[in-house]
N, C-alpha and C positions, 0 to 999 in steps of 0.2 A: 879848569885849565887856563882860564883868563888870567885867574891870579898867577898863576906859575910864570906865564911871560911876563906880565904886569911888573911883576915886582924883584924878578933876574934881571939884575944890568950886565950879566956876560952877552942878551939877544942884544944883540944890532939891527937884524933885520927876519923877516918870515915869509916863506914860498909857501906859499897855501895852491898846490898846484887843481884843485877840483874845489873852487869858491861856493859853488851853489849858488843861494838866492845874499850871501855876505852877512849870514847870521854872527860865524865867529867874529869877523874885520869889526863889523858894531860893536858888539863888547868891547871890543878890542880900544874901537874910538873914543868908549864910554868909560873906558878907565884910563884913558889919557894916556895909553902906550905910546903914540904915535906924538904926543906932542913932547917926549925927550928924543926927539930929531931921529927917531929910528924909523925905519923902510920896510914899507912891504909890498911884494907879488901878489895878484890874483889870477888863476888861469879860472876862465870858462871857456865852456866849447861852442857853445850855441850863439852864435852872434847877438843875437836878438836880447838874451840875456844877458851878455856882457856888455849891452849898451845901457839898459837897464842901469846896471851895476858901477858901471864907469860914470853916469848921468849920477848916480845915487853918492858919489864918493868926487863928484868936482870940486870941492874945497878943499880937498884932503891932498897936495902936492906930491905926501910922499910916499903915495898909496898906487901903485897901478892896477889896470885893470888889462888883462891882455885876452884878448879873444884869440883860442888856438889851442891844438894841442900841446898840452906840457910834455909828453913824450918826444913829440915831434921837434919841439925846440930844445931843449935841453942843452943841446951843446951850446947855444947861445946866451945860454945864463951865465948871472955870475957866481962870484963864490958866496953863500949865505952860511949865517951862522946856525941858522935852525929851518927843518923843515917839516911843514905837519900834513 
């Protein structure tokens, strides 16, 4: 699946609305998606976890980490080109 974003220059950007522990994001940083200027979401729920996560990804600018329901905010997204 890495490679299918990896290597689509239609993705700009990816909502991963249930991150986990940021298995996929890794891959993701490890084939250098992220370094042709593209963006992405992470929702986790568990605070404790998304601190983790956010701590684990502080070099990465154009990567968030959002602690909170993705259901519950949703109207405050923006428009993404892909979501998984």
């Amino acid at each position: 699946m890495v490679d299918f974003f990896k290597d689509n220059l239609s993705i700009k950007s990816i909502l991963e609305p249930s991150c986990g522990d940021g298995v996929f994001v890794e891959a993701l940083l490890e084939s250098q998606f992220f370094s042709q200027h593209k963006k992405g979401n992470r929702y986790r729920n568990r605070k404790k976890e998304a601190e983790k996560l956010s701590e684990k990804l502080k070099d990465n600018s154009n990567i968030d980490v959002v602690n909170g329901d993705f259901l519950s905010s949703i109207i405050n997204i923006k428009i993404w080109t892909h979501m998984i």
